[in-house]
DRENBAZA-201578 format. One record per atom (N, C-alpha, C): residue in one letter; x, y, z. Coordinates in steps of 0.05 Angstrom, whole numbers, plus 5000, padded with zeros to 4 digits. Layout:
BEGIN
AXYZ...
! end
This chain:
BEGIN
X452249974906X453050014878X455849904873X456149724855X459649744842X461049844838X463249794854X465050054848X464850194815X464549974804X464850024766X463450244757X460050334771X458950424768X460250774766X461650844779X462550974783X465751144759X466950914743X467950974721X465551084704X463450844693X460950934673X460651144682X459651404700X458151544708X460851764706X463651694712X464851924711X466452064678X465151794659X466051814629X463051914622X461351864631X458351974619X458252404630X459152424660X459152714664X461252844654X463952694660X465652874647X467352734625X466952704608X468652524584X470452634572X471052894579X473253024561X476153124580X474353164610X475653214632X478453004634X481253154650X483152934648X482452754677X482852554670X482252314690X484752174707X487652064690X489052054705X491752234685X493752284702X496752314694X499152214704X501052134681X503151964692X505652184684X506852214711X509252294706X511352134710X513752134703X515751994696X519252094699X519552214720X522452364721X524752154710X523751874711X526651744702X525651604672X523751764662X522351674637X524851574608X524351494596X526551534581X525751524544X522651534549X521451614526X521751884505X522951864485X524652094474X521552254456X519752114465X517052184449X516652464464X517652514490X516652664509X518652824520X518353054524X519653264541X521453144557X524053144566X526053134587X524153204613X525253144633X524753114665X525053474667X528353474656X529953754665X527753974644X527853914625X525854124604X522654064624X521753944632X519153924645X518754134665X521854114676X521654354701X522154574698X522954654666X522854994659X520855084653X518954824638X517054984622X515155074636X513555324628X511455444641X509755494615X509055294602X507455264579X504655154585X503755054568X500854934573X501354664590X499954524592X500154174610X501753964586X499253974564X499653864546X502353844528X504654024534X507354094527X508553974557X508053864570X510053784593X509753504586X511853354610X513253174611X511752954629X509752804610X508052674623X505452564601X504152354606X501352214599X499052244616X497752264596X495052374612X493152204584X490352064603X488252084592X486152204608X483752214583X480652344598X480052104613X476952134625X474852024630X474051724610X473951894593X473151734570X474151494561X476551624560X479051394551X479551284571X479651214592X479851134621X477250924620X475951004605X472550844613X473050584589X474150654562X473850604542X476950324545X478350484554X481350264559X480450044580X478850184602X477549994618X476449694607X474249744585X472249634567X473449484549X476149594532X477549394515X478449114525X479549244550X481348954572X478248754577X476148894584X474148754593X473648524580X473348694552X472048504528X473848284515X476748394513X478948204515X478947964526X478948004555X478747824584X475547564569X473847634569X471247524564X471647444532X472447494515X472947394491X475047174491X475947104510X477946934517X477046734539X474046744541X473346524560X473146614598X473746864603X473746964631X471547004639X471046824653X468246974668X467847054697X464647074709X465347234732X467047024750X467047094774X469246904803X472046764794X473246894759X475546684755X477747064766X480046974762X481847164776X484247114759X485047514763X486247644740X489347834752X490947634756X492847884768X494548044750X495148324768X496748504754X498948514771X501248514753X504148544766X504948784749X504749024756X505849254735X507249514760X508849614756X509549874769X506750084761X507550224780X505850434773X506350584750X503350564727X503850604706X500950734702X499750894674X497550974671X495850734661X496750584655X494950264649X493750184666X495850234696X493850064713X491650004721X491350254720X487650314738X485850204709X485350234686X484550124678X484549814670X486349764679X486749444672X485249324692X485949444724X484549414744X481349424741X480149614731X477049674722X475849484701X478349404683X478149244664X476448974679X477948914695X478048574699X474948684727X475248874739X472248764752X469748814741X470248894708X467048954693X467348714676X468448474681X467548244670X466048034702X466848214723X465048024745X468447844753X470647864742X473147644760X473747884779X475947734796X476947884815X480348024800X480348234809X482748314808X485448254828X487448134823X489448054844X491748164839X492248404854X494348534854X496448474870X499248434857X501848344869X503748544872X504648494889X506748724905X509748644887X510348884869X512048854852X515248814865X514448744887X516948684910X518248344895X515948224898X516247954904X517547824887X519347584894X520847474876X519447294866X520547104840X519146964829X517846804838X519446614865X517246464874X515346494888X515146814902X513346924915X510746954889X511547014875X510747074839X508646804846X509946654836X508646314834X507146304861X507746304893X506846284901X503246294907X503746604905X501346764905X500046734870X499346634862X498346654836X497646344843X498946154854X497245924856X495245944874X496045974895X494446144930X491946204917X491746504900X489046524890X487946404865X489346194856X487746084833X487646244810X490346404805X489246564778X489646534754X487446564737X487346544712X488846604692X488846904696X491347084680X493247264699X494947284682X497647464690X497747644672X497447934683X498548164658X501248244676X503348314664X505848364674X507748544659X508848674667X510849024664X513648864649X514449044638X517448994631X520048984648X518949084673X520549034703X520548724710X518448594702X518048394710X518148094692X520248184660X520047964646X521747694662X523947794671X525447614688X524047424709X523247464725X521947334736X519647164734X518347354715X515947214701X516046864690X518646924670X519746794657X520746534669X521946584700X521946404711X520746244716X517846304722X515746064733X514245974705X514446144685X513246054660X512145804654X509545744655X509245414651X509645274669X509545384702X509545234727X508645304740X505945434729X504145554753X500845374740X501045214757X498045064734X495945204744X494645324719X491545444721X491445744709X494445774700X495346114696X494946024665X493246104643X492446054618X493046164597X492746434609X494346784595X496046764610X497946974593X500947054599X500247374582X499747574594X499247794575X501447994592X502548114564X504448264574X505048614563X504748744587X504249094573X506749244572X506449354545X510149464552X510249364519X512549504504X513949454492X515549164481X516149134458X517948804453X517348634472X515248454463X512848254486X514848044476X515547874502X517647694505X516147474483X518047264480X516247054458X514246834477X514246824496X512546634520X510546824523X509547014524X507447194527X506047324501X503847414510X501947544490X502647824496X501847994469X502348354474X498548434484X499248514504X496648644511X496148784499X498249054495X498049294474X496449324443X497549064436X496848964410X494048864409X492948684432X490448524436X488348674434X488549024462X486749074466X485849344441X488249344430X486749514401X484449394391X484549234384X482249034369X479548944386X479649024412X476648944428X475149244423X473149224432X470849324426X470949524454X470449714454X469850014472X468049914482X465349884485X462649764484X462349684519X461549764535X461149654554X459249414560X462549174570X460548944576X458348874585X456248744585X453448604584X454148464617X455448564639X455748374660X454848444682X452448404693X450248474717X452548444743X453748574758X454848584781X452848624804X453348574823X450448634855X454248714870X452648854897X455248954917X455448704934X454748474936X456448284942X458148094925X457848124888X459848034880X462747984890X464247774892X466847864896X468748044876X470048244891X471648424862X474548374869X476448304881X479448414889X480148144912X482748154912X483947944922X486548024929X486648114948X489548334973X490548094976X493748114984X495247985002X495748105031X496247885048X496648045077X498847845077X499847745104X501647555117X502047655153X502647445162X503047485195X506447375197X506447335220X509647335227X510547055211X509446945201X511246715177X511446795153X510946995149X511647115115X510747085098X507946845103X506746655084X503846825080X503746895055X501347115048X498946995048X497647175058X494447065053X493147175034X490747035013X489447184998X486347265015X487047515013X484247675024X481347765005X479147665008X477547794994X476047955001X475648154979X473948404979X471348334959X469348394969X467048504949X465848744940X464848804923X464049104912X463849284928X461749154945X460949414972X462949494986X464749274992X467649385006X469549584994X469149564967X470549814954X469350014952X466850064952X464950254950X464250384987X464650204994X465050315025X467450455029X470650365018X472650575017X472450775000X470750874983X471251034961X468151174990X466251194997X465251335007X467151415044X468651335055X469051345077X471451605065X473151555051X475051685043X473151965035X471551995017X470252225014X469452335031X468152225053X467352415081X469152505092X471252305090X473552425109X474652635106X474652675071X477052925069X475553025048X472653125048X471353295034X471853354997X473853144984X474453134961X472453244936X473053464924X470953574904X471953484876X470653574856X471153584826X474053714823X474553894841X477554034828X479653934839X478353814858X482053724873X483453514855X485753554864X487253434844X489253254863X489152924859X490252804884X492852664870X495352644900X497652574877X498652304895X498252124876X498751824880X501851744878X503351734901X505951544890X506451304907X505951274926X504951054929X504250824900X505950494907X504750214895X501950264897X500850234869X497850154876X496249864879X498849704879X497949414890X497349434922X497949644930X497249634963X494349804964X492449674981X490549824986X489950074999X491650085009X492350355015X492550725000X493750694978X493750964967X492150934951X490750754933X488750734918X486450794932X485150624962X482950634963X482851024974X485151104987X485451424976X483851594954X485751464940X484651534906X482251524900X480751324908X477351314914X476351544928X476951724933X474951944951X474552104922X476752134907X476852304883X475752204859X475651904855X475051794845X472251784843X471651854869X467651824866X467452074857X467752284862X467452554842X468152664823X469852454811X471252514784X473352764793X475452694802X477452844815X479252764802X481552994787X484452794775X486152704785X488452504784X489652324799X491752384778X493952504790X497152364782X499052154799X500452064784X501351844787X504551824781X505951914809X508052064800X510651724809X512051804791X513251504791X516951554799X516351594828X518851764843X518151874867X520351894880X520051944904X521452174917X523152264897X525252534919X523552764919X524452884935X523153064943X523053274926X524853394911X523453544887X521653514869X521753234866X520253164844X516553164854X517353144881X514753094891X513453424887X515053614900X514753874899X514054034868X515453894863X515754014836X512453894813X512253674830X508753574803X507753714829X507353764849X505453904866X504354164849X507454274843X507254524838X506354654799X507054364793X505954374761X502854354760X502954054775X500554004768X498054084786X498754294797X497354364826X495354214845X496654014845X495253694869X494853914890X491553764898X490853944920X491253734946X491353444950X491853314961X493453134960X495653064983X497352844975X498152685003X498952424993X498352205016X500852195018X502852175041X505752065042X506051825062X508751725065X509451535082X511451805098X511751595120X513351855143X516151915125X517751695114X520851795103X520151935088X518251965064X517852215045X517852395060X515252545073X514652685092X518052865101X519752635119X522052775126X523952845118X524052715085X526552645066X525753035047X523053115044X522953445044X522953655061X522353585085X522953735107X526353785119X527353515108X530053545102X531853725087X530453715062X531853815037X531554115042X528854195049X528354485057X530554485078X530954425098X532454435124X535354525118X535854355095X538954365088X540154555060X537654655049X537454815037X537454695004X536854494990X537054334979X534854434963X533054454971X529454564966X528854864979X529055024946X527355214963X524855324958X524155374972X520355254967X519855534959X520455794955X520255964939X520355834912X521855694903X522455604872X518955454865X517355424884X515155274874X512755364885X510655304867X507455444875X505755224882X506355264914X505155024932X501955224941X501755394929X498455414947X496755304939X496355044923X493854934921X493954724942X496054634943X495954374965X494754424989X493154315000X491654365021X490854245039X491753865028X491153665062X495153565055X495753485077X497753285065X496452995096X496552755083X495652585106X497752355100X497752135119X499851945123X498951735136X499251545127X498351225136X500851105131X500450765133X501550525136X503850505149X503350685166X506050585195X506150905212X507850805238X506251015266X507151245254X506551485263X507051735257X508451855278X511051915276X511952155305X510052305302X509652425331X508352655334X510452935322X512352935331X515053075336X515453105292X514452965270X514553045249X511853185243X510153165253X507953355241X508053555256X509753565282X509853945292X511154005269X513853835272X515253975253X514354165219X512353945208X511553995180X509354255180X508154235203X506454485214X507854835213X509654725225X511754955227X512755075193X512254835177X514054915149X511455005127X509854805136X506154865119X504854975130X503955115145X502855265167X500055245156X499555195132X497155175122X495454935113X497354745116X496554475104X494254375140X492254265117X491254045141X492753745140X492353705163X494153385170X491953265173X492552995164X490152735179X492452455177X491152395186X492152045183X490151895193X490051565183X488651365180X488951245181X488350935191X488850775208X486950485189X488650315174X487150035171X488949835157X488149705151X488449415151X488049335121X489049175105X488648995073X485748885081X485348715103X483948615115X481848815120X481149105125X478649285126X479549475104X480349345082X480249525059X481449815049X484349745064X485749905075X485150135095X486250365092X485850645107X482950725122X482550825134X480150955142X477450845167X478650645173X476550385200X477750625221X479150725220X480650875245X481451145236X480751395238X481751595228X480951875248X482952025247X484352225258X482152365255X481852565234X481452815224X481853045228X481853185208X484053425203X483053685234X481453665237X479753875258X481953685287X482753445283X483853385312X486753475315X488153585303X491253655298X492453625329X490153675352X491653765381X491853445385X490153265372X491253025380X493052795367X494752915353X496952935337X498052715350X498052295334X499252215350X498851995353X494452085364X493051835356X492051775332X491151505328X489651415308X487051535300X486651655317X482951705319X480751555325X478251575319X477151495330X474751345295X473151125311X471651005282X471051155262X472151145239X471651215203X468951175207X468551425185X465351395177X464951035166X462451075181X460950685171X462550505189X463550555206X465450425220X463950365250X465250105266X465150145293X468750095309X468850155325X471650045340X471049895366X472149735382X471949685402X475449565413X475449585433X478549465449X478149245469X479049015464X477348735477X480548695490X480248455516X481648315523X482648065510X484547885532X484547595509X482447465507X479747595519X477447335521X475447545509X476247715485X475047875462X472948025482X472248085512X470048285529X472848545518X469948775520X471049055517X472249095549X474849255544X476449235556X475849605575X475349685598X475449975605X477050155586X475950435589X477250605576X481650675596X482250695579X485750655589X486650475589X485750245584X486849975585X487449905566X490149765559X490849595538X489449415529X488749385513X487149165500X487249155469X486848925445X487048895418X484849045408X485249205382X484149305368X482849165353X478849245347X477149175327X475149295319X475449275293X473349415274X471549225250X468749345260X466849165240X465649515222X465249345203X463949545181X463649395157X462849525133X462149435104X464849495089X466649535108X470249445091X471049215099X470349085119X471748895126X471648535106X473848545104X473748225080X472248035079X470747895064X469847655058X470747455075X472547355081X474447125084X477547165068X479247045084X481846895079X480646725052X481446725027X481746535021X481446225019X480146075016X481345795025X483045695045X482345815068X484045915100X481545905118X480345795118X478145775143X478545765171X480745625177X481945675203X482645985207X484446045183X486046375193X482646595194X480946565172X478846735178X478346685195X477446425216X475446405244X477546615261X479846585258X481546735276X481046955277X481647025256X480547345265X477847555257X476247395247X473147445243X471847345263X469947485270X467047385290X465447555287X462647435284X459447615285X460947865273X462447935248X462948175232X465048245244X466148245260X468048385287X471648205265X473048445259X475848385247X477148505273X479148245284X481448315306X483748295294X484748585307X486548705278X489648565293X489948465320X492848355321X494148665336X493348865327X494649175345X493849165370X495349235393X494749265420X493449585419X492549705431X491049985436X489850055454X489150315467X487850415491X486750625476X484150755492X483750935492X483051115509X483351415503X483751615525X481051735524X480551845556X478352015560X476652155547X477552285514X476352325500X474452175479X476551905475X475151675463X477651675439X479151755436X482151765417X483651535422X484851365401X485251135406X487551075396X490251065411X492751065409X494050775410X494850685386X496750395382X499650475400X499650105414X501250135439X503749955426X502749705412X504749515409X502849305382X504049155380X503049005357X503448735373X501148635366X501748285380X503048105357X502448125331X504848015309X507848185302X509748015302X512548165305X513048315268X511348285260X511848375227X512448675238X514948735217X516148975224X514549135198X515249445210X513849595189X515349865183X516949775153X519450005149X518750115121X517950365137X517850525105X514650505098X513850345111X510250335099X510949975080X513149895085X512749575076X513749375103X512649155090X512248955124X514948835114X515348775135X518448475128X517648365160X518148045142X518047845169X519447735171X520247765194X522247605209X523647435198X521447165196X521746875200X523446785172X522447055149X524146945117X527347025125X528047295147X530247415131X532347215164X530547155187X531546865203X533046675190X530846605168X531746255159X534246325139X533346585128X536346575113X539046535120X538646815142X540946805153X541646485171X540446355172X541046195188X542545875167X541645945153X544045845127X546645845126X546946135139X550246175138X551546005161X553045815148X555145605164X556145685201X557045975198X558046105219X555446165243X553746125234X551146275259X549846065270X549946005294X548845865314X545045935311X544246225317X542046225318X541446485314X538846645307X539146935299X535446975301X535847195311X532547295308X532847585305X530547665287X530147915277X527848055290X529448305291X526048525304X525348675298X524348865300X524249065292X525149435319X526649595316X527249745329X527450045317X525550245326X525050475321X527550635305X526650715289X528450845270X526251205258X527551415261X526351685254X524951725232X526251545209X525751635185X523951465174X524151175168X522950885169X520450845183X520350865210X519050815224X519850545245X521350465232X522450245243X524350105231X526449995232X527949755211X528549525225X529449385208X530149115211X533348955228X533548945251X535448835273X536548575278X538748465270X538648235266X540048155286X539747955316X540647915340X542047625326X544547655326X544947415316X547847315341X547547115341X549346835362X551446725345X553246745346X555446595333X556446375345X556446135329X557545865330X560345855346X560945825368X563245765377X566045675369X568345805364X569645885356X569845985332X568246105320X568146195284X567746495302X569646665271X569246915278X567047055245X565347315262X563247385238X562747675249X563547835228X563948085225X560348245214X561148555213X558048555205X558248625178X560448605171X560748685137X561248435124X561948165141X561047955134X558247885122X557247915147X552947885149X552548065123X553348245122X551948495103X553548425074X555348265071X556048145046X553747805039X554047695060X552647525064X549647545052X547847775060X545547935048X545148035032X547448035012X546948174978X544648044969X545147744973X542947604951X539647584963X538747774982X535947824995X535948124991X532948084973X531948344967X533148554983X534148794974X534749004987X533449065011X530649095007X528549245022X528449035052X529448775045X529148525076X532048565082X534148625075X536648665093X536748795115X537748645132X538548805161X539249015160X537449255173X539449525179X541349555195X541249335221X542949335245X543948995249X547149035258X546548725267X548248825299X546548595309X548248535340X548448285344X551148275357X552647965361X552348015398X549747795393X548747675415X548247385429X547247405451X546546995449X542447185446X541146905434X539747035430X536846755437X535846905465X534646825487X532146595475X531746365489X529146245479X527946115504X525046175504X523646025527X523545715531X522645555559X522745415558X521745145530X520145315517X517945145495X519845105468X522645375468X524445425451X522945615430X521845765444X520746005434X522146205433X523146465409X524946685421X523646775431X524346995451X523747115471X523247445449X522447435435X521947705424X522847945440X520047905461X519548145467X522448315499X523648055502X526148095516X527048225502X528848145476X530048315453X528948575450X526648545452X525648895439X525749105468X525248935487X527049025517X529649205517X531049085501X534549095505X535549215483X534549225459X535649305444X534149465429X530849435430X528849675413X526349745425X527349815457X524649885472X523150065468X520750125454X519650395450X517950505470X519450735474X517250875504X515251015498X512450915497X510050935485X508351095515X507351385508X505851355535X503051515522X501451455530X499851645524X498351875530X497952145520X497452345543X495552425529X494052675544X491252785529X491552845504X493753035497X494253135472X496853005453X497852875457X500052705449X499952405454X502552315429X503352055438X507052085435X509152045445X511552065444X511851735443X513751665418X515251485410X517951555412
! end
C-alpha cells in the first residue's frame, strides 16, 4: 500500500482529531502566546503557544500542494525538493508531492548554496519549495540550476525571483488527486555521502516507506493516544520514518523547534508526548540540567512519557544507566540504520533488552542481518566482520551511480560499510566503521571537505581529519595538521582561519603534528585514530564500553 494511503484513511477515521503541532520557543509571531506565557498557562491547548492542525487539514493541505504541483505540468517520476526548517508545512508539502506520483527530495538545511545547486542537479529536480532561512542562498544559485522550473517559496514577503506558495495553494482544489500509485512507484530521494563528501541521491519506493512506518509500529507498539515528539530535521530519515509508527495509527506528532532541555521538558509536559526520540547530546544536555539543578523535574508532569529511544550515532552504555537511574520508568530502545535501509529499524534493540544496553540488536521486524568477510561469506559468531541487511527498506539504487549501487547492493543484500560482531546470544555490537565519515551529534562531516579547506591556508604543509570520541557528541572533529617549515600556526590561528566553514564542520581539536602517509601516499587514518582517538571497544555479554 502507499504510504499516501495512509493520510486518506487517517482524515476519513479521524478528521477532527489533532494531527500535527508546532511549537516554537523562539517564535516571534505576536499572533500567539509568548514562549514565557506558554509556560504559565494551565489553560486549554488551544490558548497555548503553538499551531496545530487536524487530520483533515493535514489531508486537505496535502491535496492543495498536490493539485498545485500537477496544474503546473508535474507529473509522476519528475522530483520536488523541500528545503524548509522544521515547520507544520512540511509534512504536508512532503504528502503533497508523493500524491501526484513525483519523488520528494529532501535537503539538509545545513547545506550551502552550492551544496544547494549541487544536489538539486544530482537529482534532476523540478521544483524547489524553500523557508525564509533559506532566501540567501537560494538566491544565489537562482537561474543556475538547469531543470529547476518552480521557485516556490513558503513563509511570508516571497522574494521577487520566487513564487508565494502560501498564496498559490489557496486557490487549488482540496479534492484528492486522480493518481493511481502501486508500492513500487518511486516516492523520496535521501542524500547519503562516503568519505568524499560528495552526496549520493538514494531512492526509495512506496513499499520502502510503508515498510518503515510498519517496522516502527511493531517495534514500539504505537497506539491512537500516544503522542510522539519530533525535533529532530525532518529531511533526515531518521525521526520521520519514527513518526511513521504513529503515523499509521493516527497518533499526534509535535514538532518542537528547539532543543534545550526545558523546552524539551516542558512540551513533554504540556503536551503530554508519550514518546520521544533523542540524539545522545540532548539525552545528556537534561540529565545535566537536572544534575546541576537547572531543571527541576518536580516543576513538570512527565508521567505520560513512556519510551525515550535514540539513534544516529553509538550510544554509551554509561548514559542510559545513567537516564535509568533518573526515569526509572521510561523504556529505552535504540535502532540501528542507514538513509540507504530507510533509516532506523534494519537493526533494533528493544525495549525488553535493557540488560543489553549497548548493542544494536538484533534484525527489525521484515528484516534479515548477516556479518560477511572481505569476500562477503558469513563470517562465525565473535568475529569481526561488515554489517548487512536485506529487507523491503532497502533502496532502489544510487541514483544515476551504477557503479556506487553495484558496490554496495547484491541479490537484495545492502553492505552497510559498519564493521560488527556478534555475541552468543545473537546481539550485534558495531566495532568500527570502514568509511572515516565522522558522526557528531547525529550529523556526518567528512573529512576530505574540512582537509581541502584547511589545506588552503598558506602555512599548512598537510592535515587530516578524524574523528575522536567525545561524551556528549559522540564524537568530534580532530584536525592533525603539519606545519610548513619555518612558519609558525597557533590554534586560535586555525580556529580564526575556520570562521568561514559552517560551524557544525569546524574542528573541535587541533594537533600540530607530521601527519603519516603510506607508501601509495595514502593517510594512515587509522594510525591517527591509534594515537590520538583510540576507542576501546570490547564486547561482553551484557555490555559494550566505549
Amino acid at each position: 500500500m502507499p504510504i499516501t494511503e495512509i493520510l486518506n484513511k487517517n482524515s476519513d477515521f479521524y478528521p477532527n482529531d489533532i494531527a500535527l503541532v508546532e511549537i516554537n520557543p523562539n517564535g516571534e509571531d505576536t499572533t500567539r502566546t509568548t514562549w514565557r506565557e506558554y509556560n504559565l498557562i494551565e489553560a486549554k491547548p488551544h490558548e497555548e503557544y503553538k499551531k496545530e492542525i487536524t487530520w483533515s487539514e493535514f489531508n486537505k493541505k496535502a491535496n492543495r500542494f498536490s493539485n498545485l504541483l500537477l496544474s503546473r505540468g508535474i507529473k509522476k517520476g519528475d522530483k520536488v525538493a523541500i528545503l524548509l526548517m522544521n515547520c507544520i508545512e512540511w509534512l504536508p508539502i512532503y504528502f503533497g508531492i508523493l500524491k501526484t506520483g513525483a519523488l520528494a527530495v529532501p535537503l539538509n538545511y545545513r547545506y550551502t548554496a552550492d551544496e544547494i545547486k549541487y544536489c538539486l542537479k544530482l537529482a534532476d529536480s523540478d521544483v524547489i519549495v524553500f523557508g525564509p532561512e533559506f532566501i540567501g542562498r537560494v538566491e544565489e544559485i537562482y537561474g543556475r540550476v538547469k531543470g529547476v522550473k518552480m521557485w516556490f517559496y513558503a513563509g511570508e514577503d516571497c522574494p521577487t525571483f520566487a513564487e508565494s506558495y502560501d498564496k498559490l495553494v489557496t486557490y487549488a482544489s482540496t479534492k484528492a488527486p486522480d493518481i493511481k500509485l502501486t508500492d513500487q512507484d518511486e516516492a523520496a530521494i535521501y542524500f547519503s555521502s562516503g568519505t568524499t563528501g560528495f552526496p549520493k541521491a538514494i531512492i526509495h519506493n512506496h513499499e520502502s516507506l510503508m515498510h518503515a512506518a510498519l517496522t516502527e509500529q511493531n517495534h514500539h507498539s504505537q497506539t491512537k493516544d500516544d503522542v510522539f515528539l519530533c525535533i529532530p530535521p525532518l529531511y533526515h530519515t531518521g525521526a520521520k520514518m519514527h513518526w511513521f509508527g504513529s503515523f499509521l495509527v493516527g497518533g499526534k506528532a509535535v514538532l518542537l523547534k528547539g532543543i534545550k532541555p526545558e523546552w524539551i521538558l516542558e512540551t513533554v509536559s504540556k503536551e503530554q508526548c508519550t514518546i520521544v526520540w533523542l540524539l545522545v547530546p540532548w539525552a545528556q544536555d537534561i540529565l545535566d540540567s537536572i544534575d546541576s539543578g537547572d531543571i527541576e523535574l518536580e516543576q513538570y508532569k512527565l508521567d505520560c512519557w513512556r519510551l525515550m529511544h535514540i539513534g544516529a550515532q553509538p550510544v554509551p552504555p554509561s548514559l542510559i544507566n545513567r537516564w535509568k537511574k533518573v526515569f526509572p520508568n521510561h523504556d529505552y530502545d535504540t535502532n540501528y540504520g542507514l538513509s540507504e535501509s530507510i533509516g532506523p529499524g534494519c537493526v533494533h534493540l528493544g525495549v525488553e533488552n535493557i540488560h543489553k544496553v549497548g548493542a544494536i540488536g538484533k534484525a527489525g521486524y521484515g528484516w534479515q542481518v548477516k556479518i560477511v568477510d572481505e569476500h562477503r561469506n558469513e563470517v562465525a559468531k565473535g568475529e569481526v566482520g561488515e554489517l548487512a541487511v536485506k529487507g523491503p527498506g532497502v533502496m532502489n539504487c544510487y541514483y544515476k551511480d551504477e557503479k556506487a549501487t553495484n558496490d554496495v547492493l547484491q541479490d537484495g543484500w545492502l553492505f552497510t560499510g559498519d564493521m560488527a560482531q556478534e555475541d552468543s546470544d545473537g546481539f550485534i555490537f558495531l566495532v568500527d566503521r570502514k568509511k572515516d565519515v565522522i558522526i557528531s551529534g547525529g550529523e556526518n562531516l567528512y573529512p576530505v571537505q574540512i582537509e581541502d579547506y584547511l589545506r588552503s591556508n598558506d602555512k599548512i604543509k598537510d592535515v587530516a581529519v578524524i574523528g575522536i570520541p567525545d561524551s556528549r557528541l559522540g564524537e568530534i572533529a580532530a584536525a592533525v595538521i603539519e606545519v610548513k617549515e619555518g612558519e609558525i600556526l597557533t590554534e586560535e590561528d586555525v580556529d580564526d582561519f575556520c570562521l568561514d566553514l559552517p560551524r557544525y564542520k569546524r574542528p573541535r581539536k587541533i594537533i600540530f603534528a607530521e601527519v603519516p602517509r603510506n607508501p601509495t601516499g595514502k593517510i594512515e587514518k587509522p594510525k591517527l585514530r591509534e594515537m590520538y582517538g583510540k576507542k576501546s571497544v570490547v564486547a561482553h555479554e551484557n555490555e559494550i564500553e566505549v
